[in-house]
N, C-alpha and C positions, 0 to 999 in steps of 0.2 A: 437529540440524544447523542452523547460523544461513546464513542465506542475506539477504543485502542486498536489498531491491528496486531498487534502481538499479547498468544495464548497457547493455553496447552487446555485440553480436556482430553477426557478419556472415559470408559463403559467398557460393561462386560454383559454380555446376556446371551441365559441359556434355558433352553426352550427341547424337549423332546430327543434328546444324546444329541442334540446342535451346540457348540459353543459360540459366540459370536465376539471378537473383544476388537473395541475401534479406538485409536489413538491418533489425534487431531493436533498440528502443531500449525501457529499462524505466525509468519510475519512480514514487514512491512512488503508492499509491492504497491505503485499507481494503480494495477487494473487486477483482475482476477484470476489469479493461474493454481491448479488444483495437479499435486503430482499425488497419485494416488498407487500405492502397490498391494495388490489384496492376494490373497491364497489361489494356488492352481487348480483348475478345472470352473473356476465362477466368471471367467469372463465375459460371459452375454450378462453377470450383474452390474457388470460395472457401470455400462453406461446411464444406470439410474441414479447413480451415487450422486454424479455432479450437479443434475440438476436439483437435486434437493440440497445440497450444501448452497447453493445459491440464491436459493429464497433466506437461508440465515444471513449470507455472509455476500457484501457486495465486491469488495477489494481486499487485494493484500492475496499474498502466497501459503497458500495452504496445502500441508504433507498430511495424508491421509494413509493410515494403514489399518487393513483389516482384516484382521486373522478367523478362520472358519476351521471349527474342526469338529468331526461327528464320529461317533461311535457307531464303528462299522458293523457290522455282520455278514456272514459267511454269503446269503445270498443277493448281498450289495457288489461284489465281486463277479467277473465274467472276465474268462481269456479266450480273447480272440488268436482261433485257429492257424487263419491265413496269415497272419502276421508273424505268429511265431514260425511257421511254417517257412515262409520267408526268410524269415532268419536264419535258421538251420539250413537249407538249400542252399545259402548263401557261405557259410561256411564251411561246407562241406569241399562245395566249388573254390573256395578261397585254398584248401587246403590242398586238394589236387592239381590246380596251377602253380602250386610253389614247389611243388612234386613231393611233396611227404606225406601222402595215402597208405596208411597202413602205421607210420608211425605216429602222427595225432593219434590223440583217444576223442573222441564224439564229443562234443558239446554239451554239457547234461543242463537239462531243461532248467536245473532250480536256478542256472544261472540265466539261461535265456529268458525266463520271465521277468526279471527285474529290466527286461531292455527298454526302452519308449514303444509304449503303443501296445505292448501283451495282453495286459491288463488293465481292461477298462471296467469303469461301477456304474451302475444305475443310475446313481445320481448326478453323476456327470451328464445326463442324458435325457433323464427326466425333466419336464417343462413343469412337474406339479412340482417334484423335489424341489427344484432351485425355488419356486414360488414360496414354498413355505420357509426357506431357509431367507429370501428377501426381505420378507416379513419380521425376522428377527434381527436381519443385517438395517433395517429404518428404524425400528425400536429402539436400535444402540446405537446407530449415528446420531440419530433424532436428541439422545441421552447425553452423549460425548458432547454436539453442538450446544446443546443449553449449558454443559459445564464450562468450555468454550468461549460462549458469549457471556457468560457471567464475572468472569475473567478480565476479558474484554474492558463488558463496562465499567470491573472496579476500578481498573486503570484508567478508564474512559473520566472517571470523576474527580480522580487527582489530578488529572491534566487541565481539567476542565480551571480548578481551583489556580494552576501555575498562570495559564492563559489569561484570565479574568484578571491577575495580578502585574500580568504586562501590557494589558490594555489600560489599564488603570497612569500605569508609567506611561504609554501613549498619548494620553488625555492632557497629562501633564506636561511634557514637552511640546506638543502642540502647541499650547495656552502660551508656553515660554514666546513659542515661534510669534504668535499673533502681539504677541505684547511688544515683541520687537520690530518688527515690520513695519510699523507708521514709522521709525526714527532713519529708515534706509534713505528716503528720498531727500529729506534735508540736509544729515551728513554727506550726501552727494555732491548738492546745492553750495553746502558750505565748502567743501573738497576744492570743488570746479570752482566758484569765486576766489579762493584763494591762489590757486594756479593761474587764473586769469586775467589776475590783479597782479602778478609779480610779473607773466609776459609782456603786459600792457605799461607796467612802469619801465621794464628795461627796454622797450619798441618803441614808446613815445605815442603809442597807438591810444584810440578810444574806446571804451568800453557800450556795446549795444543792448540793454536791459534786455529787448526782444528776444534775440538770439537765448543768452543765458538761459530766460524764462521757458522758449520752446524746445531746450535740450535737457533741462532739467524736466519739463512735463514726458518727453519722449522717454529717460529714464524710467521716472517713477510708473510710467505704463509697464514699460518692458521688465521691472523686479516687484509686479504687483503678483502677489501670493497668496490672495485673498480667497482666490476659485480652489486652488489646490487644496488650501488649507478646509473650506467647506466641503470636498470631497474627501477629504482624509478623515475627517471626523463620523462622513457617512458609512465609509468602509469601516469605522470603529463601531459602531451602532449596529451595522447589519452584523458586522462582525458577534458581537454580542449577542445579541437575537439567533445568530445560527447555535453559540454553543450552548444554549439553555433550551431552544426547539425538542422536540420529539422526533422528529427527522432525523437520519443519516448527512451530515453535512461536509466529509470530508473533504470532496471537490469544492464545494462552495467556497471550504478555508481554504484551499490552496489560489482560487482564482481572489479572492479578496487580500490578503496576503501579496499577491506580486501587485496587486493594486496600491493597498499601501508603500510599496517599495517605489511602484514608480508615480509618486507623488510627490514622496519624501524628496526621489533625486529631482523632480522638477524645483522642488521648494529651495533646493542646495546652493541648485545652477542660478536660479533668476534673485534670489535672493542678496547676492556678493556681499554679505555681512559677518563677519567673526562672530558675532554672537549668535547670529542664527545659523553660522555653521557647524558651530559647536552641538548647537541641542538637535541637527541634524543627524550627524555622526550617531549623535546615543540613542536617536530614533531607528536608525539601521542596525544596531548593536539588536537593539528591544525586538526589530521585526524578523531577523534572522534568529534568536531565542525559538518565536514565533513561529517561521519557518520549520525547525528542525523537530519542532511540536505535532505542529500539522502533516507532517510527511507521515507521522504515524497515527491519524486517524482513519477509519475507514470512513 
């Protein structure tokens, strides 16, 4: 199953004055990185987020955000004493070392409670609280990921269709390659007898069939193309088989892919024919398509 790495999903849910609303954006990355920013006071949730996005989602970079907000009441609320208490002793002290005791006016509280740490709520603190607010923060990731991965694979199918359409050109440039490969070794034969035939008339030298014969065979070993080209068409096959599977196969395309790459260049090098380097070239054109396809599957 080909699935895109790049998506957006999104959910809202609300559950008991809890709001919960989760906004999921994916894209490309080799391996799995999860930047995630959620609302102040839920950090002992977070570390549950990641593992459940991961059973969805195997690769690629994913920005997670997730906003909580709950409809407070009055005895959700508690100010702690000692802290404001701190505060003030602190300014008071701040004000007498700068020597203006009697000209400050006192600090009034409505502003010392907005300071960090006055005012702390229940449910910042509460182990059941965060429990049931969890429970709504999985409902709506759980929601956001299926819209996500649906996303995902719609793109997942259009690519699928582009891929299948340059393996196809694959298949065919191959075919070109094999068709020309048997004519390398006797244009060789032909090549070298005629150089060897015009040194041999101006040298007054003899020509020895032997020789000719064992360096023409030692060629056509050395630009035999036969292996690459049955391993090219395997990486074309498995190729195939991976993007109509049910499996996550992005890795797979990426290692079959440089495979086809380094096939193709063997076929280039041992090859030394203009015709076969031609349909070389547009095989490296079609693989890097390929390439640039596969980077963004997960």
């Amino acid at each position: 199953m080909l699935f895109s790495m790049t998506g957006y999903g999104s959910a809202v849910g609300r559950e008991e004055g809890i709001t919960v609303s989760v906004e999921l954006k994916a894209v490309n990355n080799r391996y799995f990185k999860l930047s995630l920013r959620m609302s102040d006071g839920y950090g002992s949730l977070e570390t549950r987020i990641e593992p459940l996005i991961r059973t969805w989602i195997e690769r690629g970079t994913i920005n997670a955000v997730v906003r909580i907000r709950q409809e407070k009441k009055d005895s959700d609320y508690k100010i702690s004493v000692p802290i404001l208490q701190s505060y003030f002793e602190q300014l008071v002290k701040l004000g007498s070392t700068l020597g203006h005791v009697g000209e400050l006016p006192l600090p009034h509280l409505d502003r010392l409670v907005t300071l960090p740490g006055v005012v702390e709520t229940d449910a910042d603190r509460s182990g059941e609280e965060n429990e049931k607010i969890w429970n709504i923060i999985e409902k709506t990731l759980r929601e956001a990921l299926d819209a996500l991965q649906s996303m995902r694979q719609t793109e997942g199918h259009s690519m699928v269709k582009d891929l299948e359409a340059n393996i196809v050109t694959l298949y065919k440039l191959v075919e070109n390659v094999e068709q020309l490969a048997p004519r390398v070794a006797p244009l060789y034969r032909q090549k070298l007898l005629e150089r060897i035939e015009k040194v041999v008339s101006e040298q007054g030298m003899t020509l020895n069939d032997t020789d000719l014969l064992r360096e023409v065979a030692l060629y056509a070993d050395r630009c035999d193309i036969s292996e690459e080209t049955v391993r090219f068409r395997s990486h074309l096959s498995q190729f195939t088989e991976a993007i109509n599977s049910k499996e996550r196969c992005g890795r797979k395309l990426d290692f079959l892919t440089q495979e086809l790459f380094r096939e193709t260049n063997t076929m280039g090098s041992k090859a030394n024919d203009a015709g076969i380097t031609k349909n070389v070239v547009e095989m490296k054109t079609v693989i890097e398509r390929i390439r640039e396809m596969v980077q963004n599957v997960e």
